[in-house]
N, C-alpha and C positions, 0 to 999 in steps of 0.2 A: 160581349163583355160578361164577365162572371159576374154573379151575383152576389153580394156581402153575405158572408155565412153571419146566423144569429149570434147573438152574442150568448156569451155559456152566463147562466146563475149559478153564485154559491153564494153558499150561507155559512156563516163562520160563528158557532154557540160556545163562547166562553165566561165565565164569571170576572174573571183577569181580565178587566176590559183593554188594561196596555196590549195584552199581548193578542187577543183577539182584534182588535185594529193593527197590530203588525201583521199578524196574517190576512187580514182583510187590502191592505197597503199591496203585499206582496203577488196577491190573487188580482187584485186591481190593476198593476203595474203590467201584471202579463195579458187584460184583458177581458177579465169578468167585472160582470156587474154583479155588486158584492153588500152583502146585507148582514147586518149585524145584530145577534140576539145574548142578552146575557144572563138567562136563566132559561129553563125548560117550559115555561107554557107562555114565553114570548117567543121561545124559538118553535115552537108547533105553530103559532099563532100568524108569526110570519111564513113560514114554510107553509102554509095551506094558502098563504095570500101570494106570495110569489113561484109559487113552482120552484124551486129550486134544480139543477142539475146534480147539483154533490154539494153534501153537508159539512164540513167539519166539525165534527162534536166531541167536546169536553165531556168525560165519563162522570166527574163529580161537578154536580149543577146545584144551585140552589131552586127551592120549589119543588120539581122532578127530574130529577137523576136522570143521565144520560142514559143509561139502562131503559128504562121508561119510555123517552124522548122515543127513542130508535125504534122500541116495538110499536107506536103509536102511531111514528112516522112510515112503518111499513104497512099499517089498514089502508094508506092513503095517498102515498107516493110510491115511485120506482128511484130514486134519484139513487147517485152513488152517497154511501154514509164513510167518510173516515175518521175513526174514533179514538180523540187524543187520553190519554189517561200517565196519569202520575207516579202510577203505581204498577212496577211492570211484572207483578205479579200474574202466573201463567191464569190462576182461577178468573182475574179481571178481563184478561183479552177473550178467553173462551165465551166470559157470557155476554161480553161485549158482538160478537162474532156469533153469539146462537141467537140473537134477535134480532140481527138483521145487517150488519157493520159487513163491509167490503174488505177494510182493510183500516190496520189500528196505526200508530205513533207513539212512543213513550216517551212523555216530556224528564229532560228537555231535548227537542228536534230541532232540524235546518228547516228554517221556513223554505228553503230553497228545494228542500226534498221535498216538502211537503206536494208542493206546486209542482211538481215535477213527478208526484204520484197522481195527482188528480188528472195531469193530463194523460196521462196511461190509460186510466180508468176510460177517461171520455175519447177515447179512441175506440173504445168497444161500443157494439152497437146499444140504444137504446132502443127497449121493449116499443113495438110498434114500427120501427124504422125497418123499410124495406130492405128484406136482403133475395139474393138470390132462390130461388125457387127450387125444389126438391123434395120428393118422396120423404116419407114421414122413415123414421130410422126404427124398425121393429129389433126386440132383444126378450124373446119369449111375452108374457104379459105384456110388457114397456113398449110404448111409444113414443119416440121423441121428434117433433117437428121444427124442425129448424127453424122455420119461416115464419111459423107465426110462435115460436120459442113457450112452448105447448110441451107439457108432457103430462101423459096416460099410463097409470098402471091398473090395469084389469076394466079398464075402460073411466077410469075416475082420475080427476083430474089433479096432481100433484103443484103447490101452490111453493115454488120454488122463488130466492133472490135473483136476483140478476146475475151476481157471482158463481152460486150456487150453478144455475145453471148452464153458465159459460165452462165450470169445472166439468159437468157433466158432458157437456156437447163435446169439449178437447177430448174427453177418452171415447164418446161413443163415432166421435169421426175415424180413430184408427182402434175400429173394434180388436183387431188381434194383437196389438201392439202394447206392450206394456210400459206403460209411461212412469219417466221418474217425476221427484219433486222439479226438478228445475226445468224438464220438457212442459209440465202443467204450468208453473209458474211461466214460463216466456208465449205460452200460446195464452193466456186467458191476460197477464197483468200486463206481459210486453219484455222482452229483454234490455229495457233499462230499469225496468224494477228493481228495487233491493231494501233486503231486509229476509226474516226470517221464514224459511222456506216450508216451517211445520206450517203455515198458514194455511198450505195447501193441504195437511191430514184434517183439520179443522172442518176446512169446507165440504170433504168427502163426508165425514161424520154425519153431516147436520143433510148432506145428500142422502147417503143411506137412512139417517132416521126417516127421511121426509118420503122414501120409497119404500118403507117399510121393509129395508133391510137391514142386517146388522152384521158387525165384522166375523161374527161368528157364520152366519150361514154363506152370505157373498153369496146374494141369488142374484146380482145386476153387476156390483162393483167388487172388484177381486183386489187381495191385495196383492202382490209378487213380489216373496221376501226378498231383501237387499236391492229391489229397482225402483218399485212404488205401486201403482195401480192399473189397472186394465180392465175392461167391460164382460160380463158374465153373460150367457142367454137366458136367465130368468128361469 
């Protein structure tokens, strides 16, 4: 007899409390246990008391800012963050996305998408969950360990997201292969994902800064005009 798989946490931080108990309802309905916060230092406050799996977080919070939230939440958790915001201004999603956010929403959303991106997300493995075994992936300096989702440049250790480093392991599993946006997008989010596919130059960016490269030199990460990207020998 199979065992009952655990049940998934989310945590839903909105000031809108209507509408964050719609999404909490929605997240409930398919199966999580679903916790509710309506400002920034109840929703850290629970999120450090429940472990959360993925967060839904509102960019404008009373208290601290979901800007804030996200970076505070990433000293301390690995969880998936998706980051709903009002304002679908490109500057809001970037710095939403440089502190740590998986993947954004621009209200107003299909509660129905939403849920239906979270389960994408937790189809990916979570930090710690055993995967199969394999040789560490050398690229000049760089070291990337699949197994224990590890990576090394010049022997120091690179403190990547969960996304981040799902973007990175898609290109360095097919080193010679130049991958576009929607080959990244279906290996890392899933091919029922949908939405906007620059998400995927976002994630490279904040990869490269975090490797100490930059698109100008492309010592790890290449770009390959008019396809998308592919892995450098450092």
């Amino acid at each position: 007899m199979n065992p009952t798989p655990p049940t998934r946490r989310a945590l839903v931080v909105d000031d809108e409390r209507d509408l964050a108990r719609l999404v909490g309802g929605y997240l409930e309905r398919d199966g999580f246990e679903v916790h509710l916060a309506f400002d920034g230092p109840e929703a850290l406050a629970t999120a450090r008391a429940v472990d959360p799996d993925v967060v839904v977080l509102d960019l404008g919070l009373p208290g601290l800012d979901g800007v804030e939230v996200c970076r505070t939440l990433r000293t301390f958790s690995d969880c998936y963050v998706v980051m709903l915001t009002a304002r679908a201004a490109e500057r809001d999603t970037l710095i939403g996305l440089a502190v740590g956010a998986d993947d954004y929403l621009t209200k107003p959303f299909s509660p129905r998408e939403l849920v239906a991106r979270v389960h994408v997300m937790l189809r990916r493995p979570r930090a710690g969950e055993p995967v199969a075994e394999a040789a560490p992936l050398a690229f000049g300096a760089l070291r990337l360990d699949l197994a224990g989702r590890e990576v090394h440049v010049d022997g120091v250790a690179v403190d990547l997201t969960r996304t981040e480093f799902d973007v990175h392991a898609a290109l360095a599993a097919r080193p010679r292969a130049a991958l576009s946006r929607s080959d990244l997008i279906e290996a890392v989010w899933g091919p029922g994902w949908v939405g906007d596919e620059h998400l995927v130059d976002v994630h490279v960016l904040h990869v490269r800064r975090k490797l100490g490269d930059t698109a100008e030199a492309q010592r790890f990460v290449r770009t390959v005009r008019g396809v998308g990207y592919r892995m450098g020998q450092g």
